[in-house]
C-alpha positions in Angstrom: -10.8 -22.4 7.3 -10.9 -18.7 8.7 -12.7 -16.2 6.1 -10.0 -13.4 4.7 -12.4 -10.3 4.2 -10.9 -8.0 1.2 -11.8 -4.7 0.2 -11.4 -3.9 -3.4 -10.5 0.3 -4.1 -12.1 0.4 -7.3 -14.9 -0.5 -9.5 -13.8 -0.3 -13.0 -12.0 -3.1 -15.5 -9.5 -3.7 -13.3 -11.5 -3.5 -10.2 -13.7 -6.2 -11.6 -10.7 -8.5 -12.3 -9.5 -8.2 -8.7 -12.7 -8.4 -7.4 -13.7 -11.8 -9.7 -10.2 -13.4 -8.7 -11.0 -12.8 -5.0 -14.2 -14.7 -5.2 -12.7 -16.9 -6.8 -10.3 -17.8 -3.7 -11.2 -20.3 -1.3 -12.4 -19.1 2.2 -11.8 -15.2 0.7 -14.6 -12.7 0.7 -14.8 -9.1 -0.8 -16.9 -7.5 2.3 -16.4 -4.0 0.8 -15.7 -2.1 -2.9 -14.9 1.6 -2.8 -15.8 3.6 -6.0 -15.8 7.3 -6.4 -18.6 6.9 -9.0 -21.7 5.6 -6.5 -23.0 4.6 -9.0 -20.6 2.2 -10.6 -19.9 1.0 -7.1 -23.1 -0.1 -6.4 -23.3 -1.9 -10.2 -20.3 -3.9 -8.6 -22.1 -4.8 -5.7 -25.1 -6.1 -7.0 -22.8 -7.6 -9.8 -21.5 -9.3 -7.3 -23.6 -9.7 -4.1 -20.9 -7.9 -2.1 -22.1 -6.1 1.2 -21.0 -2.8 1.0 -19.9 0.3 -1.1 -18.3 3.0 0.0 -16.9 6.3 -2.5 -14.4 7.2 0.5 -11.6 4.9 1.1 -10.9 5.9 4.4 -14.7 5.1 5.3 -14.2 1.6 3.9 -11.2 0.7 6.0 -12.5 2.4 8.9 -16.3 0.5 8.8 -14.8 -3.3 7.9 -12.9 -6.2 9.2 -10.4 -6.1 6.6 -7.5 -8.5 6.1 -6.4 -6.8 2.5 -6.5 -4.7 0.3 -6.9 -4.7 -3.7 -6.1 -0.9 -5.1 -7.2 -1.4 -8.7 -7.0 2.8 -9.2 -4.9 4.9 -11.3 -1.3 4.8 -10.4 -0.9 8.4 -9.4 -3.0 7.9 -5.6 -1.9 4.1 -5.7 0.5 5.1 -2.4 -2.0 7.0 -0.1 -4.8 4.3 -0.3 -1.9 2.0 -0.3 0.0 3.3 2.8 -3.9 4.2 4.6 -4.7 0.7 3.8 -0.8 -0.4 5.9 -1.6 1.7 8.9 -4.6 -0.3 9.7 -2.8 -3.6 9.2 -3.8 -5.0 6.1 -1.9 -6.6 3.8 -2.1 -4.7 0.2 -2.2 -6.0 -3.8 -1.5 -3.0 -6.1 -1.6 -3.0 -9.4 0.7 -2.4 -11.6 2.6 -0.1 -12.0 2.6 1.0 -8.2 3.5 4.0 -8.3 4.6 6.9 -10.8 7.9 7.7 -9.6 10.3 5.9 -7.9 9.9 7.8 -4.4 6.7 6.7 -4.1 7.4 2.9 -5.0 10.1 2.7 -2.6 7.9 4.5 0.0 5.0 2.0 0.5 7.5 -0.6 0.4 9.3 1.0 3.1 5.8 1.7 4.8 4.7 -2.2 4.6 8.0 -3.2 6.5 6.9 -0.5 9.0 3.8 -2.1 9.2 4.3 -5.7 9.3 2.0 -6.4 6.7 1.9 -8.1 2.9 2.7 -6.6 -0.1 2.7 -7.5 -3.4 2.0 -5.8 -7.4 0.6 -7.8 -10.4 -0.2 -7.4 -13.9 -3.6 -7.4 -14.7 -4.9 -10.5 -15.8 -6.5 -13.9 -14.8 -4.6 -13.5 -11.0 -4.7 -16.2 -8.3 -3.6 -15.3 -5.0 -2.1 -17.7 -2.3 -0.7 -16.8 1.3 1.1 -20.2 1.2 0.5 -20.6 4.7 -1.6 -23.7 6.1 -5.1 -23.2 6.5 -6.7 -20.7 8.4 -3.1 -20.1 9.9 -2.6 -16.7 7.8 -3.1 -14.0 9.8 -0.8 -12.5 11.7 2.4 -14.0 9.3 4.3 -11.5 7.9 7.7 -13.7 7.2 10.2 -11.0 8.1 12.3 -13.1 9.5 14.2 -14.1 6.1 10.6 -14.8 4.6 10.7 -18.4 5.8 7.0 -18.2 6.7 5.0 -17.9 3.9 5.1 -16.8 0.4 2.6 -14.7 -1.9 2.2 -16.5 -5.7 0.8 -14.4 -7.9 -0.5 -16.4 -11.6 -0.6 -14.2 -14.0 -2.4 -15.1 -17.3 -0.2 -12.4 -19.3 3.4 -13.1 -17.4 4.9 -16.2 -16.5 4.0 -17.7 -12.7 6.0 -15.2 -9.8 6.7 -16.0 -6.6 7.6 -13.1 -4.2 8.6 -14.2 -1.1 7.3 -12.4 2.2 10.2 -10.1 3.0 7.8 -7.4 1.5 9.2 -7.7 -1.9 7.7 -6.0 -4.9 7.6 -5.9 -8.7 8.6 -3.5 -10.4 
């Protein structure tokens, strides 16, 4: 199975809960955590043996192979570390609530059909992520065409089970 390499944009309670949910995918590996506070970053990565911190986004994406993108920060800069992390071609989870006003919201998802790429919002909870694809067959899959190649389940611990399929859907 090919390794999907995810980045998790912050370090605190809900950083920890992406970044403990990630490890505990099969064939998934956080390679990165960016945290403004250094020092909280680099708690996380000894926390959890993960090989780089970073307190700049943009230095993160830019140093990594990434496949995603967890941004577990406060919803008001949810869309520019969202919409960086879609220019570079990785598929996003944002937490919830995505964004603070509507524009925004309807903004990255316009910006992930742009981009080709995944993305998906959650509740915070005990979250399992699944690409639905076979094996090591994920990358590149992006489903626009009616979403009949894969589908993103998100298991929420707090919500009942959601299935979003890959036409780029969201939750609002």
């Amino acid at each position: 199975m090919e390794q999907l390499n995810a980045c998790v944009v912050g370090g605190g309670d809900l950083g920890t809960v992406h970044t403990e949910q990630w490890q505990k995918l099969p064939g998934a590996e956080v390679v990165a955590i960016c945290e403004i506070d250094e020092a909280r970053g680099l708690a996380a990565q000894e926390k959890f043996g993960i090989g780089a911190v970073y307190t700049d986004y943009r230095e993160a994406f830019a140093h990594h192979d990434i496949d995603a993108v967890s941004v577990a920060i406060p919803s008001g800069v949810h869309r520019i570390v969202s919409e960086a992390a879609m220019r570079r071609g990785y598929h996003v989870l944002c937490e919830k609530p995505i964004a603070v006003t509507r524009e925004d919201g309807q903004a990255m998802v316009t910006a992930a059909q742009e981009c080709g790429v995944e993305f998906a919002s959650d509740d915070v909870g005990s979250l399992s992520l699944s690409w639905g694809l076979p094996p090591g067959d994920w990358r590149g899959q992006t489903g626009a065409a009616g979403g009949e190649d894969g589908m993103i389940a998100l298991q929420v611990s707090l919500a009942a089970l959601r299935s979003i399929e890959t036409g780029h859907a969201v939750v609002l």
